[in-house]
N, C-alpha and C positions, 0 to 999 in steps of 0.2 A: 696648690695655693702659692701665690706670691706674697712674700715679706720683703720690707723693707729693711737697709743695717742703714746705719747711719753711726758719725760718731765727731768727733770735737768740735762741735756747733759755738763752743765758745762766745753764748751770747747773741751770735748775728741773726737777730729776728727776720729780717728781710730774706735771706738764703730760707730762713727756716721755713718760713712762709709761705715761699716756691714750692718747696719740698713738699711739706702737708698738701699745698694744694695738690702737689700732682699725687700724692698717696694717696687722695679724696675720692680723683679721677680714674685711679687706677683701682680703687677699690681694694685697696693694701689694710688684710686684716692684722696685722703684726708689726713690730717696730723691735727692734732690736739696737740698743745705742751703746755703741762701746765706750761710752765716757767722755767726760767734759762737756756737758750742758750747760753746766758753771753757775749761773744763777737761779732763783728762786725765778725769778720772772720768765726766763725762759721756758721751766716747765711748767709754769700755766699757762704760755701760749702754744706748746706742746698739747697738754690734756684738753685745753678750749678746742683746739682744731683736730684733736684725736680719740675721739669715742673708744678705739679697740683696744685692745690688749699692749702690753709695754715691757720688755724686759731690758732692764741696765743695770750696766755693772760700773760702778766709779771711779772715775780718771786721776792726774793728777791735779788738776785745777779743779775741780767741784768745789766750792765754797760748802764749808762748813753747817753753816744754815739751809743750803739745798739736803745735805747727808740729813740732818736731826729730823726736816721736816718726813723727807720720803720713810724715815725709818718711823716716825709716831703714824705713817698711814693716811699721810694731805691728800696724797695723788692716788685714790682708788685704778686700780688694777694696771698697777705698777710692779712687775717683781725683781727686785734688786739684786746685789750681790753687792757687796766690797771688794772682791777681788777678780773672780770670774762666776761666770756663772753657764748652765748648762741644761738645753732641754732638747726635748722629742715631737718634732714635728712632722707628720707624714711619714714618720718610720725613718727619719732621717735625725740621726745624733749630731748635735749643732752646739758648739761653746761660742762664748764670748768673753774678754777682757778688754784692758786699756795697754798691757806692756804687750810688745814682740818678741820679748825672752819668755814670759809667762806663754802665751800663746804657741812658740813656734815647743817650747814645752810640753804642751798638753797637746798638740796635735800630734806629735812624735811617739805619742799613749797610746796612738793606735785605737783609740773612744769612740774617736769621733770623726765625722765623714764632712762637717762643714769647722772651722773654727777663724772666727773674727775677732780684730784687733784694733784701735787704734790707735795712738799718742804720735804719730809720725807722720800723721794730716796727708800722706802720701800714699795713692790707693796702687794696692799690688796685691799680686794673686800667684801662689806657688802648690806644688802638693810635694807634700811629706807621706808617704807609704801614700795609703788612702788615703788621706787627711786634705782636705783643700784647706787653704793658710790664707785668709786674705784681708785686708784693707781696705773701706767703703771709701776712704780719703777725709777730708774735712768737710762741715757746712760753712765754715768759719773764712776761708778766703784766706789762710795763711797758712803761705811760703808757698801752696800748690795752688791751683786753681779748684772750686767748692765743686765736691762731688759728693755723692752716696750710692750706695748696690741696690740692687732687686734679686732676690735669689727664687726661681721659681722650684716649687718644693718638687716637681712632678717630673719635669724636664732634668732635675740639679743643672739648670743652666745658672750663670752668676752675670749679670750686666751693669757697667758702670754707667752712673745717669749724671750728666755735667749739668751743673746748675746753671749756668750760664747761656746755657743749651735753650734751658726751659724757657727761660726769660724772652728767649728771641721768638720761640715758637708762641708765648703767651701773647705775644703780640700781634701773630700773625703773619710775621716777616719768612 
């Protein structure tokens, strides 16, 4: 199975929108968002363009009004965390959060065999014992250039997908 990580989208629907499309295309049953979707609005164009399943854990920027709504239950099959969170897919133990102390933390736990991060908008990939440590980068287009991962559940391969990329290839160029 291939999922998607993704993480401080910071509002920028446009990037966002690349993204979805190409999870559409690529038939990405999972989303994983390490934090900072930021508004209320952006995850409704999140769930309009995303039928599947969603798990996020929240940043430092999530607006308060994003937190109260996902916690009353707005965004059906949504599953949150506050701080990190952590689950089992294809026999593969996988966390996620928003700090790189919290994360480079719990992958040092020896838990877990994938663990994602991001608040540093800058994608990077290291391994701790067994632990790959990584960074899908930003949606957001700040300080780095917009990226998110593909992790394929079967291969544990991990690929970095440049937004910017897409944009050109959407075109045809």
């Amino acid at each position: 199975m291939k999922i998607a990580i993704l993480s401080d989208t910071h509002d920028n629907l446009a990037n966002l929108k690349k993204c979805l499309d190409f999870l559409k295309k690529e038939e990405i049953k999972i989303i994983l968002h390490c934090g900072d979707v930021c508004g209320v609005e952006t995850m409704k164009e999140i769930k309009k363009n995303f039928k599947e399943k969603i798990y996020l854990t929240f940043g430092n920027a999530d607006f308060q009004e994003l937190k109260e709504k996902i916690k009353k239950g707005w965004f059906k099959s949504i599953e949150f965390s506050e701080n990190f969170k952590e689950i089992v897919i294809d026999d593969l133990k996988i966390g996620l959060c928003h700090s790189l102390e919290l994360g480079e933390k719990l992958c040092q736990s020896k838990r877990y065999d994938f663990f994602f991060f991001g608040n540093t908008h800058k994608p990077s990939l290291k391994k701790i014992g067994g632990c790959y440590l990584a960074n899908p980068g930003n949606l957001a287009n700040l300080y780095f250039q917009p990226t998110f991962a593909i992790l394929d559940t079967k291969s544990k391969k991990l690929n970095l997908v440049l937004i910017n990329k897409l944009a050109v290839n959407q075109k045809g160029n």
